[in-house]
C-alpha positions in Angstrom: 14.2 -139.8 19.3 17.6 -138.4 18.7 20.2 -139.9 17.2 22.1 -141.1 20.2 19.4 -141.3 22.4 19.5 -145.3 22.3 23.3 -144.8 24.1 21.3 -142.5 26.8 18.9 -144.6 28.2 18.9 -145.6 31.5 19.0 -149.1 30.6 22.1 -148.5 29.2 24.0 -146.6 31.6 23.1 -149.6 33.8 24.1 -152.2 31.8 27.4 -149.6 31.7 27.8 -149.6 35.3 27.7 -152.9 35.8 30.6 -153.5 33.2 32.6 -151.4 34.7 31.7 -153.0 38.4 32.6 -156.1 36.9 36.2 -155.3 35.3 37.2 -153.5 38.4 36.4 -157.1 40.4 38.2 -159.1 38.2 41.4 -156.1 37.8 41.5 -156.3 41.9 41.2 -160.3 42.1 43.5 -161.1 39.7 46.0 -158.0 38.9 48.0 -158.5 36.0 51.4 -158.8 37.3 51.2 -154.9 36.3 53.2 -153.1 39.0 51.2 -149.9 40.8 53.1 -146.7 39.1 55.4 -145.3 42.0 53.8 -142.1 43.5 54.6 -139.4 41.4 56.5 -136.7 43.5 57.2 -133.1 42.1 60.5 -132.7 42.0 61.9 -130.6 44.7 63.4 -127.6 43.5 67.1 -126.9 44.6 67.3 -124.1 47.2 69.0 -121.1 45.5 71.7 -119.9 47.2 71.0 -116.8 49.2 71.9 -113.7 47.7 74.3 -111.4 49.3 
């Protein structure tokens, strides 16, 4: 047994998962009145003017 093996166990990635399951319910039932970030867009780079 190593010293984080208790953290690696099966078991415990389950009991994980489901956590996670569970917040991501409740975050899409109820959202926080958190707005979604707008898209983030590169900026589009200005055209040089043509040389010559």
């Amino acid at each position: 047994m190593g010293k984080f093996d208790r953290r690696k166990s099966q078991k415990m990635k389950r009991r994980k998962a489901q956590v996670k399951k569970k917040e991501k319910l409740a975050r899409r039932r109820n959202p926080t009145g958190k707005k979604p970030a707008a898209k983030k867009t590169s900026a589009k780079k200005e055209k040089a003017a043509p040389k010559g």
